[in-house]
C-alpha positions as CSV (number, residue, x, y, z in Angstrom):
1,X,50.2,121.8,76.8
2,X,53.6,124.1,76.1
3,X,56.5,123.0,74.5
4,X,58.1,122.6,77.7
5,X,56.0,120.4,79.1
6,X,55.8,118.1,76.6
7,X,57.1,114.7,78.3
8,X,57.5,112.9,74.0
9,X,60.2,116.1,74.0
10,X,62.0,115.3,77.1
11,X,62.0,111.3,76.2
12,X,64.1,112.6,73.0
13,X,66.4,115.0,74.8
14,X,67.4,112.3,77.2
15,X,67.9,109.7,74.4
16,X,70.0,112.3,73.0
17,X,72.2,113.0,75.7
18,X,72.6,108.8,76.8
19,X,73.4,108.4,72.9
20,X,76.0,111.6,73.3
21,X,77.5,110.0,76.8
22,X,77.7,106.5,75.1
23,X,79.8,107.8,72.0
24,X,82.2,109.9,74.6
25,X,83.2,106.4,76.7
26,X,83.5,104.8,73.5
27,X,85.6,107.3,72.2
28,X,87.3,107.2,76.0
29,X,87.7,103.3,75.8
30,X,89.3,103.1,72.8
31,X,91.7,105.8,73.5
32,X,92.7,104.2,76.9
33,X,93.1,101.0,74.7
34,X,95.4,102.9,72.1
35,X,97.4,104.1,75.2
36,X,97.6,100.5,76.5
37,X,98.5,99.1,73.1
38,X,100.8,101.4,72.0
39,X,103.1,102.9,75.1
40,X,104.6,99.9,75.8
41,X,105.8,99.6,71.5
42,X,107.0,102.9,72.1
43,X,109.1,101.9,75.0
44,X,110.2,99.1,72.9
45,X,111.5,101.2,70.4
46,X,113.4,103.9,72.2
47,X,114.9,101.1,74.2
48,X,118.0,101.1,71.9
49,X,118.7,104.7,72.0
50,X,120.0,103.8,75.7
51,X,121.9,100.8,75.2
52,X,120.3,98.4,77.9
53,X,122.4,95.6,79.0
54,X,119.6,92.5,79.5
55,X,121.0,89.8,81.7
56,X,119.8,87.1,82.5
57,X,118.4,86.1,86.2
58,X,117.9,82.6,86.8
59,X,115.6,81.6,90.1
60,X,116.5,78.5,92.0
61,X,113.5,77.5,94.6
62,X,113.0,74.5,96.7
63,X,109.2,74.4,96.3
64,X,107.3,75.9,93.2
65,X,104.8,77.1,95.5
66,X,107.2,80.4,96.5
67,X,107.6,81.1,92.6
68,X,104.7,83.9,92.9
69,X,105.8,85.4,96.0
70,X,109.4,85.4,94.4
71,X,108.3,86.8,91.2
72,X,106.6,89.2,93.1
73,X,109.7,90.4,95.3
74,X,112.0,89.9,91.5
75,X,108.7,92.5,90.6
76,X,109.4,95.0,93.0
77,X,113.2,94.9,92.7
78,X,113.5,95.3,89.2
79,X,111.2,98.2,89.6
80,X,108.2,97.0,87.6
81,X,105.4,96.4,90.5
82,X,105.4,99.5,93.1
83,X,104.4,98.2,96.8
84,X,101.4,98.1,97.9
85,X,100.0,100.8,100.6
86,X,98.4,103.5,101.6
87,X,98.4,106.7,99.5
88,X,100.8,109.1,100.4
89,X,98.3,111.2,101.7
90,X,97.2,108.9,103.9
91,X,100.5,107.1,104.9
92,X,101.5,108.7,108.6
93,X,105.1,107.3,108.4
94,X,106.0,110.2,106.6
95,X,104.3,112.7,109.1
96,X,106.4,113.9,112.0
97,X,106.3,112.4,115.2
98,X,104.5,113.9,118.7
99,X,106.9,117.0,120.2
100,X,109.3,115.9,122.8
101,X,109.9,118.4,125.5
102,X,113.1,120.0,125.9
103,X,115.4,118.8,128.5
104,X,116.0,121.6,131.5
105,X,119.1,122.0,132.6
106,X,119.2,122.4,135.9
């Protein structure tokens, strides 16, 4: 048998390479957790640089069952949950409508 075919050889090579891909999404994972971790104390402490006014917002409801649905609406006003939707590339609001035909004159 050649080198080549040697299927103890290829066992290795592919434990190699899953040990290799295991390491890189560890490596990925624990970068993605410094990036969760850290932006938002970065944000925290450039916030004074800009002077932000907090003010209070008190809620009044009727029912505590629309306190989600409120938050979520508070959310979206404040500018810290985006709507859901299509992607743009798939939202046709955007696209132009169908041709209208020009009016004759006469």
């Amino acid at each position: 048998m050649s080198e080549a075919e040697d299927p103890a050889r290829d066992s290795r090579v592919a434990r190699i390479v899953v040990r290799r891909v295991v390491r890189y999404l560890r490596v990925v994972a624990l970068l993605i957790l410094l990036a969760v971790v850290l932006a938002p104390l970065a944000l925290y402490r450039a916030d004074p640089k800009y002077r932000p006014i907090w003010a209070r917002r008190p809620l009044c409801l009727r029912k505590g069952s629309a306190l989600p649905r409120t938050g979520l609406a508070a959310a979206r006003a404040e500018g810290f949950q985006e709507t859901p939707g299509l992607p743009a590339r798939l939202d046709r609001r955007h696209l132009p409508g169908p041709a209208t035909p020009a009016a004759s004159d006469g």
